[in-house]
Each structure stands twice: as C-alpha cells, then as structure tokens.
C-alpha positions in Angstrom: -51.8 -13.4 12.8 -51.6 -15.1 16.2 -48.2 -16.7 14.9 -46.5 -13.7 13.6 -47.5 -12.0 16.9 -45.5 -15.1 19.0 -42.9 -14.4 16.7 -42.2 -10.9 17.5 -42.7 -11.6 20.7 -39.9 -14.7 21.0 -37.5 -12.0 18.7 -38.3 -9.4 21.5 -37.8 -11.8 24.6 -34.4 -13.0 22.9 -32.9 -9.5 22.4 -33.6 -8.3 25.7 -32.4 -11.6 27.0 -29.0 -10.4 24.6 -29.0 -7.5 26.4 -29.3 -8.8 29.9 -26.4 -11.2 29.3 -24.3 -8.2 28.0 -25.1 -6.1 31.1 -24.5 -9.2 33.5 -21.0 -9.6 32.1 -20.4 -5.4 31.0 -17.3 -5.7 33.7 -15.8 -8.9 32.1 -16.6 -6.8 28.3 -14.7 -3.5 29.5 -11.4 -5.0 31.1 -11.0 -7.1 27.9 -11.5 -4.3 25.4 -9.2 -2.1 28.0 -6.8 -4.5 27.8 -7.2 -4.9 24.1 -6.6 -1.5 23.3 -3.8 -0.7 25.9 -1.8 -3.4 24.2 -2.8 -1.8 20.7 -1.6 1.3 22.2 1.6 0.1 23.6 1.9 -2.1 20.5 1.9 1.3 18.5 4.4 3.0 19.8 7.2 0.3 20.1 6.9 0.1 16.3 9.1 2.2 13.9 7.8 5.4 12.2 8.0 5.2 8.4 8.5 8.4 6.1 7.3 8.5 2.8 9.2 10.7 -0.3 7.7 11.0 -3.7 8.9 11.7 -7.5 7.2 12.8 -10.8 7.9 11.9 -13.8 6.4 12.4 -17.1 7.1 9.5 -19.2 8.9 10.5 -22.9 7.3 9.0 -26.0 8.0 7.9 -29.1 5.3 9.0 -31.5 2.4 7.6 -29.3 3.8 4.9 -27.2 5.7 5.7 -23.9 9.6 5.5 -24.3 9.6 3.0 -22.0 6.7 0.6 -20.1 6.6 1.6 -16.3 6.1 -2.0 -15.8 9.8 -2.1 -17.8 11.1 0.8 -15.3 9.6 -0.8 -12.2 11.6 -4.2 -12.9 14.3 -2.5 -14.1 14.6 -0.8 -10.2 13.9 -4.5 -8.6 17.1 -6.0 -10.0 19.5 -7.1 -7.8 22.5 -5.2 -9.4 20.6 -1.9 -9.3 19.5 -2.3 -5.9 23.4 -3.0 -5.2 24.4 0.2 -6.4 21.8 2.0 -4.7 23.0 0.9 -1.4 26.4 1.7 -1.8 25.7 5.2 -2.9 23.5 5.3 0.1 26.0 3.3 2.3 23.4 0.8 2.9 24.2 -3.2 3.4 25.0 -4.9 0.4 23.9 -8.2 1.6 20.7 -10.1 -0.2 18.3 -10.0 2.6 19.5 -5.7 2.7 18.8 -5.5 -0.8 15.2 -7.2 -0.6 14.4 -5.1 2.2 15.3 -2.2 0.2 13.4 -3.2 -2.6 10.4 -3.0 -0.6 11.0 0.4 0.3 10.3 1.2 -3.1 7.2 1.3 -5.1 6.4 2.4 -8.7 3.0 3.2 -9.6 1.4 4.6 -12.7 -0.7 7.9 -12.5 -2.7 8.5 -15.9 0.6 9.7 -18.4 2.7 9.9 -15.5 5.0 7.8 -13.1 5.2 8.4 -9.3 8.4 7.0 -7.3 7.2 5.9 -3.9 9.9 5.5 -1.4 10.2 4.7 2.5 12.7 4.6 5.2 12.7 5.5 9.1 13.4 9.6 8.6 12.0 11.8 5.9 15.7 12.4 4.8 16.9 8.4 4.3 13.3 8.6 2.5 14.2 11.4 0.4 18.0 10.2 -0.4 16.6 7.0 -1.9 14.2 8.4 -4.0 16.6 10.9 -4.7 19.1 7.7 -6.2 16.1 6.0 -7.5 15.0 9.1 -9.1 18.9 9.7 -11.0 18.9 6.0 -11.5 15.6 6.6 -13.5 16.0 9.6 -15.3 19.8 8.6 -16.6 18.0 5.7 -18.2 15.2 7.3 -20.0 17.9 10.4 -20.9 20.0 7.1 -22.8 16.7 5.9 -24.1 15.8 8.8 -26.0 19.3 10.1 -27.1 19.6 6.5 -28.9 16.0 7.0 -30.1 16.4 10.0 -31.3 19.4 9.2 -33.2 18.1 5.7 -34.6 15.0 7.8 -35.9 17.4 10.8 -37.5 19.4 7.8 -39.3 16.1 6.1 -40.8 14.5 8.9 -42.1 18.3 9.8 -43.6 17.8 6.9 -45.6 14.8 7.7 -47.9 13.7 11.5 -47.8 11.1 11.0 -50.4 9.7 7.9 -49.1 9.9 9.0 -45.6 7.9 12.5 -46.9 5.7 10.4 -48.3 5.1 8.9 -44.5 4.5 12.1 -43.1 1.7 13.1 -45.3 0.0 9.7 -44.6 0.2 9.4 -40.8 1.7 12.7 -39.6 4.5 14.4 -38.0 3.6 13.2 -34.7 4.3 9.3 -35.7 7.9 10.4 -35.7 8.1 12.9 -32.6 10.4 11.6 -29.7 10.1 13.6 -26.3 12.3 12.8 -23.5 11.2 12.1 -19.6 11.1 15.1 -17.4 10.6 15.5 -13.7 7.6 17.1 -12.5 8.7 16.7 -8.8 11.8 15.7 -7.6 12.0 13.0 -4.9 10.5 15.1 -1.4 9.7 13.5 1.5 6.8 14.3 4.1 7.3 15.1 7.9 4.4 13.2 8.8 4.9 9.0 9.0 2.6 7.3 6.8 3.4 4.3 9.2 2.3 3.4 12.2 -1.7 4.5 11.8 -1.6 4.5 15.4 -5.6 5.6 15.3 -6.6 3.3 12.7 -4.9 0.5 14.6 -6.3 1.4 18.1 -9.7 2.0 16.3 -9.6 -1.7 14.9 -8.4 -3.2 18.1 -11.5 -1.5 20.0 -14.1 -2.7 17.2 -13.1 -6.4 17.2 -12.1 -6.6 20.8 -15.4 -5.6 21.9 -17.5 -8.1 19.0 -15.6 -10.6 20.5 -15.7 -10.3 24.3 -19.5 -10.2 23.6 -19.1 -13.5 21.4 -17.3 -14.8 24.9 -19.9 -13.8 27.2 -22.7 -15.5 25.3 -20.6 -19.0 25.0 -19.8 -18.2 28.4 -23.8 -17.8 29.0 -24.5 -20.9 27.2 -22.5 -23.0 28.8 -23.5 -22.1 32.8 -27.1 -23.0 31.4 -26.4 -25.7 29.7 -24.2 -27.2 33.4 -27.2 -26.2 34.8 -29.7 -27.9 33.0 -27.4 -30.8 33.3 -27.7 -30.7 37.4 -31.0 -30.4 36.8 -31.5 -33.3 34.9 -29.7 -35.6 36.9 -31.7 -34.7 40.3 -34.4 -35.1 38.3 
C-alpha cells in the first residue's frame, strides 16, 4: 500500500512540476504558436483557390456486365493523346508537363452502378469546361460502344433463330439486353473552392504548433537543470 501511495504521489509531484514548466515558459509557448498560425494564415491565402465540377453517368451494360470497366474509362482519359485534344479544345498548353498537370485535374471514381467525373481548375467555369470535354469525350465513346454492340449482338442472334430461342428460354432475355450510358448530371461546377481548407489548415498548424513548443520548453527545461547540476558538481 505504502508503495502505491509514493507512487501516486511521485505521478502527482511530476504533473504539477509539467505544469509549472509550461506556465514558466507560457510566453515562449504563445509567440511560437502565434507565429505558427499567422504563417498558416498568410500561407493560406497566397495559395490558389481550386473549384471543383462534377458529372454522372450511368454506366450502359451488356446483359449484366457494364459496357465498359471504369477502370477501362479512367485510363482511357489518362492517355496522352486524349489529354492533347482536351487541351486544344480548351486552348490549354499542349506541352507534356501541361498535359500531366491536366491529368491531375481529373479524377474518375466509381459510385455503386454509377461513374462520377471529378474535375478541378482555378474558376468554377475552367472547372466546368473540362468536365464538360471530359464528359463529351466519355459519352461519345460509350455511344460507339454500344452502337457496335448492339449491332454485333443483332448479327449473332441473325445467325441461328432457333438455337438462339433456344438461349433465351435457358438464361433469359436479359443475357442479351444492351443499354447505352446516360448522363444523370452533366459536368457543374460549385462556387465554393474545395481547395485551400484555410480552417482545417490553420486548425492543424495550432494543434501541432502548440505540442511542439511544449516538447521545446521541456528539452529547454532539461537542459538548464541538467547545466545546473553540472556547476553543481564541479564546485562540489
């Protein structure tokens, strides 16, 4: 009992003596976050706002399986010769590093049966005109797709009625169904920038400013009693 009681008793004596070092340096603590966040701040508004636009789709099929992978779609988008002809309808630069920085301006991401066409620039309209191209780009493909689709499948079951009768029975009608891609929401962009999170940022800069100005003062602490100890020693 007696050593659990010294115990709690050392824990107690070392926060306060925590405490005491954070109060002794609270001056040193509050310019550094200050400055810390001022810079975040500053930091903040010197960078450029991005706008975000955004496209639905709804993927055609054939029978059960889309008309074409988003993964397929997405890649399809990255190539260089797309991205070139998205520019120049845009009157963007044609040169690689233009291209790549394009490319990132554009993200395709799966949404249950759908596809959703990210796209970001520094105004909601150059937003919206490349998710407008992206969008065309997209939909022109998929409208190919399924016209040659739909005509392969019209020539095969041509070929055999009976035996292709004789399919539809077994696995159904729907084995044989093509529907084409349609947009659920063409490419529109947002008036608020999804970039800088000026809040987030000065929210973050406060938080670790602040753990580490305390992580200072205690090294600083340490080392004035350890000197110290060290005069000590040698008059001793």
């Amino acid at each position: 009992m007696s050593d659990e009681r010294n115990y709690e008793i050392e824990e107690e004596i070392d926060l306060i003596d925590y405490a005491r070092v954070v109060l002794k340096h609270w001056k040193f603590i509050a310019v550094f976050v200050f400055v810390a966040v001022v810079s975040s701040v500053v930091v903040s508004l010197t960078l450029p706002r991005m706008y975000e636009a955004k496209a639905v789709f709804r993927i055609g099929r054939i029978g059960n399986s889309l008309l074409e992978s988003i993964e397929t779609t997405r890649e399809v988008i990255n190539f260089l010769p797309i991205l070139n002809q998205i520019a120049e309808k845009l009157k963007y630069p044609t040169d690689e590093r233009a291209l790549i920085e394009l490319k990132e301006k554009i993200v395709i991401k799966p949404l249950a049966d759908l596809m959703v066409v990210y796209t970001k620039d520094t105004s909601p309209e150059k937003a919206e005109q490349i998710g407008k191209e992206v969008s065309g780009i997209v939909f022109e493909r998929h409208k190919a797709l399924y016209e040659k689709t739909r005509a392969d499948l019209g020539q095969y079951l041509k070929q055999d009625i009976q035996k292709n009768m004789a399919l539809y029975k077994i696995i159904g009608f729907s084995e044989f169904s093509v529907q084409p891609t349609t947009i659920e929401m063409p490419s529109t962009a947002s008036m608020i920038p999804v970039y800088p999170k000026r809040r987030k940022i000065v929210t973050v800069t406060f938080v670790v400013s602040l753990i580490f100005s305390i992580f200072l003062t205690f090294l600083l602490e340490w080392f004035t009693r350890y000197k110290v100890k060290l005069q000590e020693a040698k008059k001793t």
